[in-house]
N, C-alpha and C positions, 0 to 999 in steps of 0.2 A: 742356889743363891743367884748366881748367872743369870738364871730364865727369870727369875723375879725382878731382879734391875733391867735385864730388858721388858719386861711386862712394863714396870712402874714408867721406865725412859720412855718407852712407849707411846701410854696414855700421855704423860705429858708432853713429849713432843707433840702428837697428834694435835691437843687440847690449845696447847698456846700456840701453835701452826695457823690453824683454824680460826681462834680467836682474834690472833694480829691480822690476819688478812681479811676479816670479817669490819674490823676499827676502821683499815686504811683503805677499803674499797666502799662503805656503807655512808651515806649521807649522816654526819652527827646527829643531824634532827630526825632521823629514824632510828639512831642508838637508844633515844630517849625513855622511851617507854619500857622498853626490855633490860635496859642498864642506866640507872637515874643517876647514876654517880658519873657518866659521860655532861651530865645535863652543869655541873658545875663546873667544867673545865673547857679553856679556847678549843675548837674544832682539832686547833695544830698538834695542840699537848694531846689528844685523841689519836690522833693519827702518831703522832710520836712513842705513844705507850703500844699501839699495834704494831711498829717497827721493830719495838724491843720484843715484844711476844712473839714475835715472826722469827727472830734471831736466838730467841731462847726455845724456840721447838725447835730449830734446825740444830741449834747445838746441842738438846739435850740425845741426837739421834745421830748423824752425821759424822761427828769425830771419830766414834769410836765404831759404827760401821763401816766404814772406809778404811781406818787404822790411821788417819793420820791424824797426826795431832790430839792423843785420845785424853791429853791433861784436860779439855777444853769443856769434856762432860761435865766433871766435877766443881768445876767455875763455872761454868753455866748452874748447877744446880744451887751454887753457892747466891750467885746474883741473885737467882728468882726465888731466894729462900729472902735474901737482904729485902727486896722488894717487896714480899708478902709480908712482911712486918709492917711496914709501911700502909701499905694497903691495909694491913687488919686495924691500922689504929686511925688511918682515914674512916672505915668504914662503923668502929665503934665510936665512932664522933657523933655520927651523924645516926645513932641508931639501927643499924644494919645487919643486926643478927644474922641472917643467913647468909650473904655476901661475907661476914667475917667468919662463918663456918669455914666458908669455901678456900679462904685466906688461909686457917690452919690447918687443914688437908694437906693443900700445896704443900705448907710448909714442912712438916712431913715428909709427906712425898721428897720434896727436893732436898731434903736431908740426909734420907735414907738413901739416895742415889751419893750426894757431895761424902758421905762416908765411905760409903761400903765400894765406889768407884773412885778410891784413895790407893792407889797401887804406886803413884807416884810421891806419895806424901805429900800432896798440895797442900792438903787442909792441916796436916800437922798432926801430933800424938798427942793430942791434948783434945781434937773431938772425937776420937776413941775410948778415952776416958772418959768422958760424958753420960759413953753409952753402961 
């Protein structure tokens, strides 16, 4: 189970590492074409959403490598779970079928992580029961 949440912590560290630093270094008007959902939002909130992706790969990886601070995994996957909601109902707004795939992946993913890297009982015994 270990090698799996580090597999999953992984990919998504990598994935929103990558992705935020891709936001906050790339001219908006070249996100466009490849992310048309940047095309309805100020430059700043763009760059704002790669800050957070930047800070949600480092925590999904970071805490609990290091050992410090390892509650911080599980809130981190907690956020980018809240967030993908968010995004998936942005993105079924606006007809976005495969960007809202990609929305319940994540959210998955960072579920399976904010559970099963519950050793502190952040999340509580009540999304244990869920499963």
């Amino acid at each position: 189970m270990n090698t799996a949440l580090w597999l999953v912590q992984a990919f998504l560290g990598i994935s929103f590492t990558l992705a935020g630093l891709r936001k906050i270094i790339e001219d908006h008007t070249r996100l466009g074409p490849q992310l048309p959902w940047t095309t309805r939002f100020h430059p700043a909130v763009v760059k704002g959403i790669g800050v957070l992706e930047l800070l949600a790969g480092l925590g999904f990886i970071i805490p609990r490598l290091a050992g410090i601070a390892p509650t911080l995994t599980p809130l981190t996957a907690i956020a980018v779970g809240v967030a993908m909601v968010f995004a998936l109902i942005h993105h079924l707004r606006y007809k976005e079928g495969r960007e809202a795939i990609v929305n319940v992946v994540v959210l998955v993913l960072a579920s399976f992580i904010a559970i099963f890297r519950n050793e502190g009982n952040i999340v509580g015994e009540q999304a244990i029961v869920l499963l």
